[in-house]
C-alpha positions as CSV (number, residue, x, y, z in Angstrom):
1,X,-30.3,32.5,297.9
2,X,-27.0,32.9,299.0
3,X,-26.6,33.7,303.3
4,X,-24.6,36.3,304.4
5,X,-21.9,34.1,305.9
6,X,-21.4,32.8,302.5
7,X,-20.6,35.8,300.8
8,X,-17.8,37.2,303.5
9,X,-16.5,33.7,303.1
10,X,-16.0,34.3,299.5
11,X,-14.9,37.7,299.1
12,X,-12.0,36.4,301.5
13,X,-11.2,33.4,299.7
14,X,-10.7,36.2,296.9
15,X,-9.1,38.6,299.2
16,X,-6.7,36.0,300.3
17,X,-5.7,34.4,296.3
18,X,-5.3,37.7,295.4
19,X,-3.2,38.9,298.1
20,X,-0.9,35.3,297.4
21,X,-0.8,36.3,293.6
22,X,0.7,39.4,294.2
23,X,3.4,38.3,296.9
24,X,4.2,35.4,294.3
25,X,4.4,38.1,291.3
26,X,6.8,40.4,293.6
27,X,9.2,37.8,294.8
28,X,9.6,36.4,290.8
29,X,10.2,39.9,290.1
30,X,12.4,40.9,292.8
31,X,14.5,37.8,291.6
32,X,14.7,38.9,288.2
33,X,16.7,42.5,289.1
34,X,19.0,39.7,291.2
35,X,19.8,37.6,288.2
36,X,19.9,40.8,286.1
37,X,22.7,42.2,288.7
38,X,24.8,38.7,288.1
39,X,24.3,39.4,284.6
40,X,26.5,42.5,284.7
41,X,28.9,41.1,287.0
42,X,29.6,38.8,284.0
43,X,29.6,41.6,281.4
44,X,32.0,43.2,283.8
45,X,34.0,40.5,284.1
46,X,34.3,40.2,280.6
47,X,35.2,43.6,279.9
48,X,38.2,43.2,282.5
49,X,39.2,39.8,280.5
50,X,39.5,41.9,277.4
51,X,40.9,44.8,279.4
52,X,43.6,42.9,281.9
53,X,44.2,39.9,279.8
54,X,45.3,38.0,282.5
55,X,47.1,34.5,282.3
56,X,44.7,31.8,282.8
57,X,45.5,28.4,282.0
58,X,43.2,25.5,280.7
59,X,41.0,24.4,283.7
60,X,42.4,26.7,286.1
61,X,39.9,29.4,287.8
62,X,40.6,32.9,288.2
63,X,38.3,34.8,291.0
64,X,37.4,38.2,289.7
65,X,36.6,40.4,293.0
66,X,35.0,43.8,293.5
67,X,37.8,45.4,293.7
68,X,39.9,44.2,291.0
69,X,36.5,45.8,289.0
70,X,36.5,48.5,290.6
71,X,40.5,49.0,290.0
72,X,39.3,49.4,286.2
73,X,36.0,51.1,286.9
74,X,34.1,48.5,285.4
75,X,31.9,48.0,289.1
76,X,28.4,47.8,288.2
77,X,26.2,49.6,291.1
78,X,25.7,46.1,293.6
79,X,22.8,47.0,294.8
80,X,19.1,45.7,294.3
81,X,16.5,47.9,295.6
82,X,17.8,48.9,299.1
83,X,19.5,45.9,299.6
84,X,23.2,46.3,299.2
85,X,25.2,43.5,297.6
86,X,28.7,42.0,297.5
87,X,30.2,39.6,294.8
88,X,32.5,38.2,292.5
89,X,32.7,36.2,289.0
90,X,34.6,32.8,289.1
91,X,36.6,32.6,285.9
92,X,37.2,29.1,283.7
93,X,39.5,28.8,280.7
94,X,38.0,26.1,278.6
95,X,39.9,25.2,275.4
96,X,39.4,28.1,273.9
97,X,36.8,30.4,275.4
98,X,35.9,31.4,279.2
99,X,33.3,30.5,281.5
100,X,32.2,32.9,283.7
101,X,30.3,31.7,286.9
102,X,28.5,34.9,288.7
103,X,28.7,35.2,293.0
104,X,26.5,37.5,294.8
105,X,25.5,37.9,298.6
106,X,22.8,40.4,299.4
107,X,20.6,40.3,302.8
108,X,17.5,39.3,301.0
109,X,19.4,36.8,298.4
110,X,22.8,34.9,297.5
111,X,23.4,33.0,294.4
112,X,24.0,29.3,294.2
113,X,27.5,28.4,294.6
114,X,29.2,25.5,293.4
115,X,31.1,23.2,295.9
């Protein structure tokens, strides 16, 4: 038969891989709304392209800021939760296309930057 110290030992080896599952599941979720907040920084960014058409040339960058979205109302709300964002969209001409390299800094997450 199973002891009594046995048991408590158990149910808080549960307690315990069931708390860590749920703190794992959180934090992959919690980065999701993050990437899904770069996501419309690019659509945004886009949507200025098409709206601004500004002069980039091949290779050349162009740093799209909050407020140059904003200028054109196309800010998307920058904030996660109740942690308020900043950010910006690094813009590549290619031959013939763009590339479009999402920025944001929150308290509680910043995207990767290239160097």
């Amino acid at each position: 038969m199973i002891d009594k110290k046995t048991k408590i030992l158990g149910f808080f080896s549960v307690t315990l891989i069931i708390t860590l599952f749920i703190i794992v599941f959180m934090q992959m979720n919690n980065e999701k709304n993050y990437k899904e907040l770069e996501s419309e920084l690019i659509e945004s960014a886009g949507l200025y392209m098409m709206k601004v058409n500004p002069v980039v040339e091949k290779g050349k960058k162009l740093k799209i800021t909050e407020k140059m979205l904003k200028e054109y109302d196309l800010l998307p709300n920058m904030q996660v939760e109740e942690d308020k964002c900043s950010g910006s969209v690094e813009v590549t001409k290619r031959v013939d296309e763009y590339a479009y390299n999402p920025y944001i800094k929150c308290q509680k997450y910043e995207s990767y930057k290239e160097k």
